[in-house]
C-alpha positions as CSV (number, residue, x, y, z in Angstrom):
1,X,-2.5,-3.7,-26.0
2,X,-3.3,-0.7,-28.1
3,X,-5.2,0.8,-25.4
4,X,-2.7,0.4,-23.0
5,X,-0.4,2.5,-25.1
6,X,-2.8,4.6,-26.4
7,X,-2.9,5.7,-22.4
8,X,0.5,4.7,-21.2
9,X,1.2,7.9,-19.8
10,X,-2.5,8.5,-18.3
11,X,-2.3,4.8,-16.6
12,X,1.3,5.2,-15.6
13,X,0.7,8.2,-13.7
14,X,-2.3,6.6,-11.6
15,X,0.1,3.4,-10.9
16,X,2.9,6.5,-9.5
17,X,0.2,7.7,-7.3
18,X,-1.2,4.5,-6.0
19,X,2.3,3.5,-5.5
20,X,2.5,6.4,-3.4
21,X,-0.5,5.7,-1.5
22,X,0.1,2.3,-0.6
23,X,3.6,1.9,0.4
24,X,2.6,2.5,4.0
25,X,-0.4,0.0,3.6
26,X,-0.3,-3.9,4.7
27,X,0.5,-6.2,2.2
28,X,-3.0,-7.4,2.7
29,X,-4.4,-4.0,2.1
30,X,-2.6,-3.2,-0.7
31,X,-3.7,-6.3,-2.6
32,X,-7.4,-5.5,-2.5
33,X,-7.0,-2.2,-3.6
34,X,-4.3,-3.6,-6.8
35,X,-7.2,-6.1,-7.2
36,X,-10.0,-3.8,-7.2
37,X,-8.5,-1.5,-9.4
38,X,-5.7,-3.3,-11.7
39,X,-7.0,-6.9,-11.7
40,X,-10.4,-6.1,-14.0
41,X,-11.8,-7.0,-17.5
42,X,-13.3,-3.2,-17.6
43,X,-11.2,-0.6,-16.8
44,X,-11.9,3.0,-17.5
45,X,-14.7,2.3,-19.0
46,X,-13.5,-0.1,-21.6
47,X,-13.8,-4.1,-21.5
48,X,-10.3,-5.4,-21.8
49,X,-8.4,-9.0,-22.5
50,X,-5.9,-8.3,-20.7
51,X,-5.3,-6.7,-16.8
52,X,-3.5,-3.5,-16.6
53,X,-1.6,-5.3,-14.0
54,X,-0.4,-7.6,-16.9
55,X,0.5,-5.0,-19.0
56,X,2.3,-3.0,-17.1
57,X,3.9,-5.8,-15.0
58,X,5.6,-7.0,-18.1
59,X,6.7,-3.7,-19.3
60,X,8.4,-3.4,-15.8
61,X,9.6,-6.6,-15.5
62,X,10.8,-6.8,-19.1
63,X,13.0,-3.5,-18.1
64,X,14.6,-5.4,-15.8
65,X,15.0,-8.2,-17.4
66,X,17.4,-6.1,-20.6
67,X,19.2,-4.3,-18.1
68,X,20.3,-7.0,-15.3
69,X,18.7,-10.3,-16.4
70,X,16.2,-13.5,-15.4
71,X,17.9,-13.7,-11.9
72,X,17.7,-10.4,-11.0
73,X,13.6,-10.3,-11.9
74,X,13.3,-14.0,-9.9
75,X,15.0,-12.3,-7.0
76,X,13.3,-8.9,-7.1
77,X,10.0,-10.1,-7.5
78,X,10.0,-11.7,-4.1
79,X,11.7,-8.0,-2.7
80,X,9.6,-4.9,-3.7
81,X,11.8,-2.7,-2.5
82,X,14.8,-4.2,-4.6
83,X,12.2,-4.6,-7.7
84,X,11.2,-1.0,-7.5
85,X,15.7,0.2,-7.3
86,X,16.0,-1.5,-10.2
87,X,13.8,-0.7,-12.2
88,X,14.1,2.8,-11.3
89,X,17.2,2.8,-12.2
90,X,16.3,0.2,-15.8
91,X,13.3,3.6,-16.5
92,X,12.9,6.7,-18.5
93,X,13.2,9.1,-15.4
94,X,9.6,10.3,-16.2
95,X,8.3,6.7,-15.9
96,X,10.0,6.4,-12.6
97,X,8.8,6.1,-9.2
98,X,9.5,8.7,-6.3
């Protein structure tokens, strides 16, 4: 966990622009990419416990949870578009996606 927020910033900024590069992607395509990249014990050149996708995922989904609860998370996880409104709007804006 310390590396992960040691590089919060640095990691969050690559999520932003993957984000950006794959919401025109299959769902299929996008999940080998997530997997290649997010869903590994070595990542930037470190051997980890944990996947960034862990990480991260329960930072976003714990943001969501404070702000609009357990039902809202259970519902949005199922509806990326809806999970990405709210926590956009649950985010720091600089921790936001565009």
């Amino acid at each position: 966990m310390e590396f992960y927020e040691h590089h919060f910033d640095e990691i969050f900024e690559m999520i932003q622009n993957d984000y950006r590069r794959l919401k025109d992607k299959s769902a299929e395509e996008a999940a080998a990419i997530i997997s290649g990249t997010y869903e590994r014990f070595d990542f930037k050149g470190k051997t980890i416990r944990q996947y960034p996708a862990y990480y991260f995922g329960c930072y976003m989904q714990g943001l969501v949870d404070l702000k609009y609860g357990k039902k809202k998370v259970f519902e949005a996880i199922s509806d990326p578009p809806l999970f990405v409104r709210l926590y956009n709007s649950a985010a720091e804006e600089k921790y936001r996606f565009v």
